[in-house]
C-alpha positions as CSV (number, residue, x, y, z in Angstrom):
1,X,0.0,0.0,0.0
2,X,2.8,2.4,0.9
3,X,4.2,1.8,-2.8
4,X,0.7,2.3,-4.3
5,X,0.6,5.9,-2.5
6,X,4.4,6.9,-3.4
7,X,3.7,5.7,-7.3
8,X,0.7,7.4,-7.5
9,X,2.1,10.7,-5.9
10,X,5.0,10.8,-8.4
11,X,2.5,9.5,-11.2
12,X,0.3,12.9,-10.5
13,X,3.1,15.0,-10.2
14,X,4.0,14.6,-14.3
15,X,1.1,16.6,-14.8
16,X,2.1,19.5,-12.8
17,X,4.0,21.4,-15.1
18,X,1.2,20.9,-18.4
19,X,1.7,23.9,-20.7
20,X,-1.3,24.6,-22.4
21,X,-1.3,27.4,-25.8
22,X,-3.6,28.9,-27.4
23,X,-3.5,30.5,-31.0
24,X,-6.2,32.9,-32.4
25,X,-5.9,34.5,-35.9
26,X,-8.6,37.3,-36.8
27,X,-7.1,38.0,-40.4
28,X,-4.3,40.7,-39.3
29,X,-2.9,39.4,-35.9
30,X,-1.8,36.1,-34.4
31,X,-2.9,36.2,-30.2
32,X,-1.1,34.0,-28.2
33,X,-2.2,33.2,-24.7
34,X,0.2,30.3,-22.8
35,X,-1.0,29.4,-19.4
36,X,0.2,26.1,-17.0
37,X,-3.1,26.2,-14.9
38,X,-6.2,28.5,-15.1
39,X,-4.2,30.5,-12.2
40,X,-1.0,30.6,-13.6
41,X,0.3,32.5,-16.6
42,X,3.4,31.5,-18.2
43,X,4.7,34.8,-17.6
44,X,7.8,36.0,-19.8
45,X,8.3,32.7,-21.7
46,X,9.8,33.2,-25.3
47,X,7.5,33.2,-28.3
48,X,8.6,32.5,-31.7
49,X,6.5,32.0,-34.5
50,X,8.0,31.0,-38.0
51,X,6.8,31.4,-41.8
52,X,8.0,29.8,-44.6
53,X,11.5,28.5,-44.8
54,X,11.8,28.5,-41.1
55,X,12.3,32.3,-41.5
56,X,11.4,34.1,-38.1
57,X,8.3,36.0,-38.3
58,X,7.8,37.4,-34.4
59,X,10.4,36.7,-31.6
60,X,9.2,38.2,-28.1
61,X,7.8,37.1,-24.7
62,X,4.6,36.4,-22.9
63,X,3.5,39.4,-20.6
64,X,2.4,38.7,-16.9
65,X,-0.6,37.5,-18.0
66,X,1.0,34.8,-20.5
67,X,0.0,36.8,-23.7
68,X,2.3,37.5,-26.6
């Protein structure tokens, strides 16, 4: 039983850290909003976002509330 409750612990834990993005395009500008949990923003992480020929399009970061 002990083993049962340290396995699951440490199972659970992989999901801690889950990065969820999402993209919206309204014809003229690409919104990014990244966030690990509904609470917490992924504040200042690096955006890039790349065209054709893996030329660079945007390079920036999140703002405190995880949107580039």
């Amino acid at each position: 039983m002990k083993y049962l409750i340290i396995f699951l612990f440490f199972l659970s834990s992989l999901y801690a850290h889950k990065l969820y993005i999402i993209a919206d395009d309204d014809g003229k500008t690409l919104h990014v909003k990244s966030y690990f949990t509904k609470s917490s923003f992924c504040q200042e992480c690096k955006v890039k976002i790349f065209g054709k020929n893996d030329k660079v399009l945007f390079e920036g970061k999140t703002d405190k509330n995880g949107i580039a």
